[in-house]
N, C-alpha and C positions, 0 to 999 in steps of 0.2 A: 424862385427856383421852379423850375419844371417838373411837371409830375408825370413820370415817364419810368416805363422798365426801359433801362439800357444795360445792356450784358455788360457787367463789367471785364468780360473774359477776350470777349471782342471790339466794344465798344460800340456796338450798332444796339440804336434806337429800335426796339421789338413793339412799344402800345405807347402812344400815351392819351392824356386824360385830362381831360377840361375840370379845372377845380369849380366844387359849387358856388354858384350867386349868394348872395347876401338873401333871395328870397328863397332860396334853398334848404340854405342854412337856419332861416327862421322856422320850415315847417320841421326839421329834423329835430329842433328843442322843443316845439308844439308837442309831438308826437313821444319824445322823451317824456314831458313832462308829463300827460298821458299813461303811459307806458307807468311811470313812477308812483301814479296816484294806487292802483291796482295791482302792479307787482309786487310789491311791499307789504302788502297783508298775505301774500302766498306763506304756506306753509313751510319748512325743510326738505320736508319728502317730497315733494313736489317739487321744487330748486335742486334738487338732489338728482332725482330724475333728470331734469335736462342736462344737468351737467355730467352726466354717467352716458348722456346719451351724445354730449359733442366729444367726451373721450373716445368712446367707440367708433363717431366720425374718423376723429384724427387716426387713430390706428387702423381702420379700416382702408385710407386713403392718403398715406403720409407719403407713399412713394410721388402721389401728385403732387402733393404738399411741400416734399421737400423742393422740387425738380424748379419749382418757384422761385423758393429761399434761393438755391442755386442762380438761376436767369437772372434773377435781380439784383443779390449785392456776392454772388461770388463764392460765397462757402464751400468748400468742397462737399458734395454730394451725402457724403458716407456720415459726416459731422452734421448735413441737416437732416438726414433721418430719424439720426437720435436726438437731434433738436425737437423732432416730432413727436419723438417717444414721449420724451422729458414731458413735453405738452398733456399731454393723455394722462400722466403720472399727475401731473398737480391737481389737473382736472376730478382727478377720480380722492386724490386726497382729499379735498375740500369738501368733496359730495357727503364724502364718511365722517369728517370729522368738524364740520360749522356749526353743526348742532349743538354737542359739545362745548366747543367756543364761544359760542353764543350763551347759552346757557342762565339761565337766571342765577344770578351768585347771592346765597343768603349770608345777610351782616349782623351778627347780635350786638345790638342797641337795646336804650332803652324805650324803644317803639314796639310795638306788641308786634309789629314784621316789617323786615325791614329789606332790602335786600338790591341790585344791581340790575340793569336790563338793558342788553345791548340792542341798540332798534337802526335800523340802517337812516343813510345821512340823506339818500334823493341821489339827483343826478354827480356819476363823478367824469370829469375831463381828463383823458389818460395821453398824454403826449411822448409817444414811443419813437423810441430809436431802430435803424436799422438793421445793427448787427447782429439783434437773435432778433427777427422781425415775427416769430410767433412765440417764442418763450417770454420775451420783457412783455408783452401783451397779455398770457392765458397767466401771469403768476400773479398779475392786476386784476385781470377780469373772474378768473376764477372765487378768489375769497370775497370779490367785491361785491359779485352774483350775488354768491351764497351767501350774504350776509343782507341781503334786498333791495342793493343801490342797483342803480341804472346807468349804463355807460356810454360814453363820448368816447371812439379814439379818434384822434387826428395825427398821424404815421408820419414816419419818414416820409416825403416825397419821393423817393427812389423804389420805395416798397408798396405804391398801389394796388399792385396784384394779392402781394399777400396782405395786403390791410382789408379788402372786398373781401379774399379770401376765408379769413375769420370771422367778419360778418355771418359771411352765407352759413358757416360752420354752425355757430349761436343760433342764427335762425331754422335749419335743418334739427338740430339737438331740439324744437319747441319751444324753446324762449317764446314767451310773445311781443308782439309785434311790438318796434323801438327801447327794447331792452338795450340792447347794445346796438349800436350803429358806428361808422365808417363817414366818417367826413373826410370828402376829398379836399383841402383846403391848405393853403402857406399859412405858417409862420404868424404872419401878421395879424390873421384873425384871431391867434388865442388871446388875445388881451379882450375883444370884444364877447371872447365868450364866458372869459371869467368873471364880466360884468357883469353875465346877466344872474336876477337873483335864484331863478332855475336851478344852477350849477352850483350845489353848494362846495367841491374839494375838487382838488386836481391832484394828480402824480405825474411825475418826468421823470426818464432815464436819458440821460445825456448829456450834451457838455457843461459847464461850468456858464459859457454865456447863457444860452439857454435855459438854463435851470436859476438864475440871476433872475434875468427875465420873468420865468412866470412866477416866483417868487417875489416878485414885487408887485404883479399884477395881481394876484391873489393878496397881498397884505394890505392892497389900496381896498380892499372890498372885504379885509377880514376872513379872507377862507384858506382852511388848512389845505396845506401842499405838502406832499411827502415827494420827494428827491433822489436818486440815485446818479452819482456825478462821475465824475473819471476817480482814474486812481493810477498810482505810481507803484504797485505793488513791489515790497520786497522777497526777495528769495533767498535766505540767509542758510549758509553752509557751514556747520564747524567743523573741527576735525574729529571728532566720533562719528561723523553720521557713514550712514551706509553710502558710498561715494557712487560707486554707477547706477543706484537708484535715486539717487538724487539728482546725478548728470539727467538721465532719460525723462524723468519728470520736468526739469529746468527747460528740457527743449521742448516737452508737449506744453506745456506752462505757459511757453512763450509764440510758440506757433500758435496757438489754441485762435481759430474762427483769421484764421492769417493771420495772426498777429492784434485782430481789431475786438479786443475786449476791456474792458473796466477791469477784469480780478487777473488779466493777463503777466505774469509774471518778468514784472520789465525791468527792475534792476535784481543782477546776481550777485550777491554780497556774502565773500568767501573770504576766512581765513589766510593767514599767508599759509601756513604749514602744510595745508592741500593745495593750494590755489595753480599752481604750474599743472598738477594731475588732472585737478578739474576742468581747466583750459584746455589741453589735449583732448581730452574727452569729448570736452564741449564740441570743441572744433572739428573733430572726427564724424559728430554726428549732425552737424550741419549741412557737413560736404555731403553726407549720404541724403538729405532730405531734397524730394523730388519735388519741382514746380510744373505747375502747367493747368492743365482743362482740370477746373474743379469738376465737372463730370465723370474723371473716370475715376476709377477704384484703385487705383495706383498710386494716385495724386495726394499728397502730404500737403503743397501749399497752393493755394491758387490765388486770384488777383486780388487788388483792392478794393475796396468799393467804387469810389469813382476816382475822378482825375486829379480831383483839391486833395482827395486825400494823399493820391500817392506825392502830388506835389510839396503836400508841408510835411511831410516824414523825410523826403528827400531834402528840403530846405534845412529841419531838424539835424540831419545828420551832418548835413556840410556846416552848418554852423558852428557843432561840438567841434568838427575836426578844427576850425580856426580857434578853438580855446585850447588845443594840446592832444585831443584825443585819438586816437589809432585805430585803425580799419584789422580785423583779424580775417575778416571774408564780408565778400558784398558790397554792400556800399554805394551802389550805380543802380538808378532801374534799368528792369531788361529793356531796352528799344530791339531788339533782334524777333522782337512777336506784336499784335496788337494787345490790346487791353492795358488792366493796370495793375504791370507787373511788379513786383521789387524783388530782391533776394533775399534767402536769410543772412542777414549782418549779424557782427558781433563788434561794439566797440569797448574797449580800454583805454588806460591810461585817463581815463575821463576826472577832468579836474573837478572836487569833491563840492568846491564853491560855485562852479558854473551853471549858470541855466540849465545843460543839459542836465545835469545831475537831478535834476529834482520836476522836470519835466515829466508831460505823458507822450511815449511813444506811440501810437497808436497805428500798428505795421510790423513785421517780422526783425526788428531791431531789438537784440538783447547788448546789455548795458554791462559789462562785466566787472567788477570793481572788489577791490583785494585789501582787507584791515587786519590787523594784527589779534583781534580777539573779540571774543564777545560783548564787550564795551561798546569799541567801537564801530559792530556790526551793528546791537542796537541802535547808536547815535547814527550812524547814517542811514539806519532806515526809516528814523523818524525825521530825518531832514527835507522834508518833502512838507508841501501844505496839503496834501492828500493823505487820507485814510480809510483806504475801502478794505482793504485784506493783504495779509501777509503768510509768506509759508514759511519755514523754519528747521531745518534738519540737526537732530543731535539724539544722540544715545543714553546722554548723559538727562539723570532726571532734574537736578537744579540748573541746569541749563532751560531743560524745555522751562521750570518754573519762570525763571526770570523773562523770557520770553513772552510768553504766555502774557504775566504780568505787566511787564515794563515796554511793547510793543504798542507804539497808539495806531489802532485799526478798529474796524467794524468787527474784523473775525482774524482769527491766527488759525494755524492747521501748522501740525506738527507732525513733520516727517509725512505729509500728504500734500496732492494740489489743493491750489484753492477753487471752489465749486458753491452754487449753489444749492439748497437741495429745501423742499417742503415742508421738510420737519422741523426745520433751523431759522431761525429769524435772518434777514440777510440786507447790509445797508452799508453804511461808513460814519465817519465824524470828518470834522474839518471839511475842508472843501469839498469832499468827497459826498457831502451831503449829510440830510436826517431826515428821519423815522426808518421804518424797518417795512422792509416786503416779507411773506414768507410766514409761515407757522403760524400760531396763534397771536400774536405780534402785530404779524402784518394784516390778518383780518379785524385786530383791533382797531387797524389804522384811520376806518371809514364806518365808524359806529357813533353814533350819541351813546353815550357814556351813561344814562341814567340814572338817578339813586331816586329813588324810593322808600318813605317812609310812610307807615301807618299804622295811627294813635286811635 
């Protein structure tokens, strides 16, 4: 694949990018490894400091920052600013609270002191996805900093700008030199990078192939990989919940970054007793949501990423429709504009057994689907090989319980969207992956574990 910003809005090629040599590549783990030997005895206040100081980058400069995210994979504007924000937020979370986390934990034994010590692992390989191309990035780099590892990303190919981007950011903040670096490179080299003994962990956010992949390339060498995969998220309705806050959530839920999110809320799984109002509803505020130039301030949805994608959403949907399923609006990309359009869809009637059912849409298609109770909401929302997150609306409190409990996910949110956020551990089971990004958790993720005992 080519490494190139192409607007996905127009489809024209803006920069592209020669991926590094193999002798490139060798001096950027030299220089890591470097970088690792010296970084690693720094202090917290000191890692605190930088990372207080690429916050303040990103908020001083996120209007450039976003207008990036924008050019390259489509966002609408308004949604990567606060992608930016979001950034600054973690950054600044980790600054205040790694020390803490880190913290030496005493054990009473029968050792005159005994006690825990989180010491960082060396170099980690961070292999990010496009769709929040600086958030899946600073919520790795942030605690991985602050806890004394050194970083590899190797990015989307379609996000070169902002993958340099975040570089220069690390390096501007003080980092010293090869803390974190930008490998312009495919696909194909991360096997050779996990081989080397340098590199002790990796993380990926992304598909199911991919995340297979370096999952195996890490267990052929023995090193921990943390994961974050797709997700089929459910959105369960009953009849207590508050119904047009529910409606208005279900369509930002599912719109959220066009449609192209992991925690994006892809099947609506609604009661019969409401389900005709919900529909209405639903359908009322589809027609109202505007497409077009993710640039302007008006704009609700903008394009796809690239061309594959809008191609297999589109294959996705004409497929369900040969299993029985029903078009309520959409359904065709725009061809009436360039870029890579879709509309917002809504399908029904979707058979409960069919691949569509239990697929990831990953595109402005919500999945609408009608059971008689909370039985069998639950059961079809575990009917999925995915588990990233679920949301859940009810008034009633043995309702939220069962929920709560009997929902297989990473995270439920009840009577709220599903989000990520710093203070929260954040990840999935089943396909959806393991370990956890996020909180204290996630900066567990890339620690030596230490115990310490002394007689």
């Amino acid at each position: 694949m080519a490494i190139a910003t192409i607007n996905p809005a127009t489809g024209e090629t803006l920069k592209t990018f020669e991926p590094l040599t193999d002798a490139e590549i060798a001096e950027a783990l030299d220089l890591a490894g470097l970088a690792n030997d010296s970084y690693r005895k720094t202090t917290f206040s000191v890692r605190s400091h930088y990372l207080q100081q690429a916050a303040d980058i990103l908020d001083k400069e996120k209007a450039d920052f976003a207008k990036i995210i924008t050019l390259e994979m489509g966002k609408p504007y308004k949604a990567a600013i606060s992608e930016i924000e979001k950034c600054a937020a973690v950054c600044r979370y980790y600054a205040e609270h790694a020390a803490d986390f880190l913290a030496d934990v005493a054990v009473k034994t029968d050792a005159s002191r005994s006690f825990i010590r989180y010491q960082p692992l060396g170099i980690i390989l961070a292999v990010m996805p496009w769709n929040f191309p600086f958030w899946q990035v600073f919520r790795f780099a942030a605690p991985a900093l602050m806890a004394g590892n050194v970083g590899l990303l190797k990015h989307a190919s379609n996000v070169p700008q902002c993958a340099l981007a975040i570089e220069d950011i690390i390096q501007r903040a003080g980092f010293p030199k090869g803390v974190f670096q930008t490998l312009l490179i495919g696909a194909g080299k991360v096997a050779d990078l996990m081989a080397d003994d340098r590199v002790k962990a990796a993380t990926l956010t992304g598909s199911e192939p991919a995340g297979a992949s370096l999952a195996a390339a890490a267990g052929k060498q023995i090193k921990k990989v943390v994961l974050e995969l797709g997700g089929s998220d459910p959105f369960i309705v009953l009849e207590s919940a508050e119904l047009e806050t529910a409606v208005a959530t279900a369509v930002t839920a599912r719109m959220l970054n066009n449609g192209q999110s992991c925690i994006a809320a892809k099947r609506l799984i609604v009661v019969e007793a409401i389900a005709d109002k919900f529909e209405k509803l639903l359908l009322e505020k589809f027609q109202a949501l505007k497409v077009g130039d993710p640039m302007l301030p008006d704009t609700d949805l903008g394009p796809l990423a690239t061309p594959g994608i809008l191609q297999e959403l589109d294959q996705q949907v004409q497929a369900s429709l040969k299993t029985g399923a029903k078009i309520l609006i959409g359904g065709q990309p725009l061809s009436d504009r360039p870029g890579n359009y879709y509309p917002p869809t809504i399908l029904t009637n979707i058979p409960t057994d069919s691949p569509t059912a239990q697929e990831e849409f990953f595109g402005p298609v919500a999945m609408l689907f009608r059971v008689p109770d909370i039985d069998a909401a639950i059961k079809l929302a575990n009917n999925t090989p995915f588990g990233l997150g679920a949301s859940a609306w009810t008034q009633n409190e043995g309702e939220s319980d069962r929920l709560i409990s009997e929902i297989e996910a990473g995270a439920v949110f009840i009577n709220s969207i599903v989000k990520s956020d710093p203070r929260m551990p954040f990840g999935g089971i089943k396909r959806s992956g393991y370990g956890r990004e996020l909180s204290i958790q996630g900066i567990h993720e890339f620690v030596n574990v230490k115990t310490v005992w002394v007689k």
